[in-house]
C-alpha positions in Angstrom: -61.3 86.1 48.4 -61.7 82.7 49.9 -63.2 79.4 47.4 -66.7 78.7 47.9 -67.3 76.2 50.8 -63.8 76.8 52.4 -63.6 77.7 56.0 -60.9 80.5 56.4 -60.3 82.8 59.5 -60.3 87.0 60.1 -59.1 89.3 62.5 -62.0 90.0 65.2 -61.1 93.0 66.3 -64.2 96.0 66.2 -66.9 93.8 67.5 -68.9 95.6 69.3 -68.3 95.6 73.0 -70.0 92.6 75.2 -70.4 90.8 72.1 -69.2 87.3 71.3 -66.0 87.1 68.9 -66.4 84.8 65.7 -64.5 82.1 67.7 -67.0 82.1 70.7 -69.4 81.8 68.5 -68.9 78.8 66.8 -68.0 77.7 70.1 -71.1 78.4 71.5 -72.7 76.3 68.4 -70.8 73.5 68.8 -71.3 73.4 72.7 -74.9 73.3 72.1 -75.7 70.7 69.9 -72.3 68.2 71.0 -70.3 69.6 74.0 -73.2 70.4 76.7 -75.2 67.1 75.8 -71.3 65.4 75.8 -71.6 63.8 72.5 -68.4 65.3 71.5 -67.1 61.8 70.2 -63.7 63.1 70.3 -62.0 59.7 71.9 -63.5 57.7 68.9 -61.7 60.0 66.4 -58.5 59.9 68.7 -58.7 55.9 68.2 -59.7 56.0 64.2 -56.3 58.0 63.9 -53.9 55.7 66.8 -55.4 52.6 64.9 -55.5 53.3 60.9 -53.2 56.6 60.8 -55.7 58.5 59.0 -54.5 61.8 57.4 -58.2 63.1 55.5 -61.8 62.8 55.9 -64.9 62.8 54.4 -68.2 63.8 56.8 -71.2 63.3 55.1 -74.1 64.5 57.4 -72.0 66.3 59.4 -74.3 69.2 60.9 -72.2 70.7 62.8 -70.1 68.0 64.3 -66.4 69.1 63.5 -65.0 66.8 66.1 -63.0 65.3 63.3 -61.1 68.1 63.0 -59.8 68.5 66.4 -57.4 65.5 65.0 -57.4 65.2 61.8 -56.0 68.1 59.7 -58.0 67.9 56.2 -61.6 67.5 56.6 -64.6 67.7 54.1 -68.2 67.6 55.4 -71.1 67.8 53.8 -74.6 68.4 54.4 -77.6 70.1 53.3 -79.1 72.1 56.6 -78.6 75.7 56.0 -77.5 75.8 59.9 -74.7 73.7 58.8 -73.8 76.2 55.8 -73.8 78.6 58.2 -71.8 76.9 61.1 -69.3 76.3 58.5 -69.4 79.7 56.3 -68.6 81.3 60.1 -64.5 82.6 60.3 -64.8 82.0 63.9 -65.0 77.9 63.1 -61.6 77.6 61.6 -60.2 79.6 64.8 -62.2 77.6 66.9 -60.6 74.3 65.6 -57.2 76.0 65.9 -58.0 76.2 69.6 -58.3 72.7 69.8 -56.2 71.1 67.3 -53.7 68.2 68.1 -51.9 68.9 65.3 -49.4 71.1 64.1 -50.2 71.9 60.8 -53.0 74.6 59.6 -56.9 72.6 59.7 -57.9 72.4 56.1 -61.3 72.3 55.9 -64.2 72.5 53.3 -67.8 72.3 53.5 -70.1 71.5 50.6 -73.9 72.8 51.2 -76.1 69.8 49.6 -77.5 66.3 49.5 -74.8 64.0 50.0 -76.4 61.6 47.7 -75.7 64.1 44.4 -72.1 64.1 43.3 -69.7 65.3 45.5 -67.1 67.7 44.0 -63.9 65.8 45.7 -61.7 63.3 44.0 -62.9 59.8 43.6 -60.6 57.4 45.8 -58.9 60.2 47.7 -60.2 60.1 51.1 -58.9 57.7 54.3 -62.1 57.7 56.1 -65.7 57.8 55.5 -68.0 58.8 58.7 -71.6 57.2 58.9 -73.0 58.8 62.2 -76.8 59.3 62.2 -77.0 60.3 58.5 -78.6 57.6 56.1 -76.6 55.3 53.2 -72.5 56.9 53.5 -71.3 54.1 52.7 -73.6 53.1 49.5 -73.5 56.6 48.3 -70.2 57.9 49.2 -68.0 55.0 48.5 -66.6 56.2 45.6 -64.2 58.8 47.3 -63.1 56.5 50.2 -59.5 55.1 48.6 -59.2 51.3 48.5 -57.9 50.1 51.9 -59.7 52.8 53.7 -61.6 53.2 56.4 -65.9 53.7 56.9 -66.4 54.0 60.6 -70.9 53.7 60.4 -72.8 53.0 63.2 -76.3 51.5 62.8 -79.1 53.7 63.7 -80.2 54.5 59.9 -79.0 50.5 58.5 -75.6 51.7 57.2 -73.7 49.4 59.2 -76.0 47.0 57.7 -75.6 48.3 54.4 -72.2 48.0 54.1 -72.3 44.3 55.4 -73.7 43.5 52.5 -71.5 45.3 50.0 -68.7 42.9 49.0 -66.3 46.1 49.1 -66.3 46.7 52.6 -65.0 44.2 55.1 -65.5 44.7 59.0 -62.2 44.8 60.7 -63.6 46.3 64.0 -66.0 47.1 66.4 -66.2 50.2 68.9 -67.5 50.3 72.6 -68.8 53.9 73.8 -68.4 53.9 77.7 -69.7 58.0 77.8 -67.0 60.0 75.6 -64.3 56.8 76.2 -64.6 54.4 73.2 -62.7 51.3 73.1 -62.1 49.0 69.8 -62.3 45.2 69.6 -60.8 43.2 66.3 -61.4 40.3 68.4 -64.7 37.4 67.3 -65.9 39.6 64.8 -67.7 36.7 63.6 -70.0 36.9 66.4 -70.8 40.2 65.7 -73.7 41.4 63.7 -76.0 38.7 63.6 -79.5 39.8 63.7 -81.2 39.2 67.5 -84.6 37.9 65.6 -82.6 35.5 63.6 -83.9 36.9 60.2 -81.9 38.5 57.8 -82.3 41.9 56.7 -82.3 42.5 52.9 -81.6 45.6 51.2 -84.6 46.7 50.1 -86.3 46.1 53.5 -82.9 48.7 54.8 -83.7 51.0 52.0 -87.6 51.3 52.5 -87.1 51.3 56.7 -83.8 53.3 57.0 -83.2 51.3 60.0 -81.1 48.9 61.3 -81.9 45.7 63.1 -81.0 44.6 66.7 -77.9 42.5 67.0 -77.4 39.8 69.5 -73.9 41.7 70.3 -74.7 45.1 70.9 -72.0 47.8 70.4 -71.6 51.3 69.2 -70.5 51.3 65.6 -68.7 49.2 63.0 -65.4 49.7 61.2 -64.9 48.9 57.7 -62.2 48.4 55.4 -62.7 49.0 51.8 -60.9 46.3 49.7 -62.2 46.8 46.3 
């Protein structure tokens, strides 16, 4: 009997005849909402693990969006659509990932059905990266289980790039490039990087109420942090 919220695999055979097996299934989910409309992000997780060497990761407001795991072999996500829950609760996804591992070792994987702004049950301090894509605060809510001196890769289109700029935990050590599903990183002038386009300064409140970031003179994909405290 498998743990609640833990993807685990099954043998396929008796389905019935012309239908899809688990795996295809999940593939066919993923396909939709990230391989057909190529927002796989796959090179940016390629580069997360060439750059920072990162061994576990926490997904909050993941959807369906198990990219990660195609690289990195323990994974938690979390989110609260009951598409997700079911994307996740599938055999066929932990197969699936097993197709398309670059990795040796089994994908670990657990999926927790909620807000990610309740308690998490996972370890404080015991995750390498935190993953802000297109979901709200990460970084202000989730902080607490990324391990000092790891990584939050956030981009901005909710504020949580800007968020974490102004939390005196997290220190911008790069920034990523997205040239279709090719991403590029830049440690390079990160001074330059960042600065409001209007010239005024976002507070937090403002990000709070508006859950949206401003435009920066420098425009690039997303933002990588480094937590130091």
């Amino acid at each position: 009997m498998k743990a609640p919220g833990v993807c685990s695999s099954r043998n396929t055979l008796g389905e019935p005849k012309g239908s899809l097996s688990v795996t295809q299934k999940s593939a066919a989910i993923y396909r939709k909402y990230h391989g057909d409309k190529a927002d796989e992000r796959l090179g940016l997780f390629e580069g997360l693990v060439e750059r920072y060497g990162v061994d576990r990761v926490l997904y909050p407001g993941s959807f369906v969006h198990i990219t990660p795991s195609f690289v990195i072999a323990e994974a938690v996500y979390v989110d609260s659509d009951k598409r997700a829950a079911a994307f996740f609760a599938d055999p066929g996804t932990v197969a699936f990932v097993r197709e398309r591992r670059a990795y040796d070792s089994e994908p670990i994987i657990r999926f927790h059905h909620q807000d990610f702004a309740t308690p998490i049950p996972e370890p404080d301090a015991s995750f390498d990266l935190l993953i802000s894509q297109y979901a709200g605060f990460v970084s202000r809510d989730c902080k607490r289980y990324l391990r000092v001196g790891g990584y939050l890769v956030a981009n901005n289109s909710h504020g949580d790039a800007s968020m974490a700029r102004f939390d005196p935990d997290f220190e911008l050590v790069a920034v990523y490039r997205r040239y279709s599903e090719r991403f590029t990183f830049s440690s390079q002038e990160l001074d330059t990087y960042m600065i409001p386009r209007s010239g005024m300064e976002p507070d937090r409140m403002r990000l709070e109420r508006e859950m949206r970031g401003p435009a920066f003179s420098r425009s690039v994909a997303g933002y990588v942090f480094v937590h130091n405290a």
